[in-house]
C-alpha positions in Angstrom: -15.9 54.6 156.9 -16.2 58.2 157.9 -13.2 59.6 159.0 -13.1 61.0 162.9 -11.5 64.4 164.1 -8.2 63.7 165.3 -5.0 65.4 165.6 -3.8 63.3 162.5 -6.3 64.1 160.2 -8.0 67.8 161.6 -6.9 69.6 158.8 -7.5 67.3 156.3 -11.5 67.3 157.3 -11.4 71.1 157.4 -10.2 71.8 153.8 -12.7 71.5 150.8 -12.2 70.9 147.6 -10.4 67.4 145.9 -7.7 65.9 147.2 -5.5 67.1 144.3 -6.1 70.9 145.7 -4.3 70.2 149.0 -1.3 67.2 147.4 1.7 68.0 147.0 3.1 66.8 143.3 5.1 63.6 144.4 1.1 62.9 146.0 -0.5 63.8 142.8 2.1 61.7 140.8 1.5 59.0 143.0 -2.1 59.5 142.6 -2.6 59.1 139.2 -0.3 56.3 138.6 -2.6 54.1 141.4 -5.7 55.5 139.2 -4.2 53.3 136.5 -3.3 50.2 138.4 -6.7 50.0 140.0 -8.2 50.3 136.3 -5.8 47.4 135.3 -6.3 45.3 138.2 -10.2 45.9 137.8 -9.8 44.5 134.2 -7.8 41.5 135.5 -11.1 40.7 138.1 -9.6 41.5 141.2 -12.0 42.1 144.5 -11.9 45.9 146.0 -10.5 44.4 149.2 -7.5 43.0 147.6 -7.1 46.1 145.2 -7.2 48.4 148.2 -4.5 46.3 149.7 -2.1 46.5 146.9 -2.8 49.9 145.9 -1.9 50.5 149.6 1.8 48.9 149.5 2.1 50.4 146.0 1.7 54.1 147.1 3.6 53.5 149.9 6.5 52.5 147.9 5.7 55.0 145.1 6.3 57.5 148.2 9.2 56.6 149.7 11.1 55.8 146.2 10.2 59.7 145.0 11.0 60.9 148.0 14.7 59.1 148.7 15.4 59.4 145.4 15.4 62.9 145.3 16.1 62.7 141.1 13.6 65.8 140.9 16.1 67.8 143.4 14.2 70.5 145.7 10.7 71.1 145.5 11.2 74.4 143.2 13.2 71.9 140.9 10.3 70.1 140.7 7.7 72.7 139.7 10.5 73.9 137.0 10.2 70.3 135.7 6.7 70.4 135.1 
């Protein structure tokens, strides 16, 4: 699937370089923990489809728990903490 130029994604198609240059660090944490589910759940036989499916619902509740939570206080907190 190639993505299409839209006012969604624009920027996103513009910028070069890996996605970890333009995430933010909740995105890269979320990132690398759903590199390591998608390792475990291609060692437990899974199909891509239903990988991409649960890898799906898993960042999306990876997201919204970091971000409610708020335990890492203010983005500068955050950089501090790292």
């Amino acid at each position: 699937m190639v993505l299409q130029p839209n006012n969604g994604n624009r920027k996103i198609l513009q910028k070069k370089g890996s996605i970890r240059d333009n995430a933010t660090l909740i995105e890269l944490i979320v990132i690398s923990n759903l590199e390591s589910i998608n390792a475990l759940l291609i060692r437990e036989g899974m199909n891509s489809a239903s990988r991409l499916l649960q890898l799906n619902k898993t960042a999306i509740s990876q997201i919204e728990s970091l971000l409610k939570s708020r335990t890492f206080g203010t983005s500068h907190h955050l950089k501090q903490s790292f």
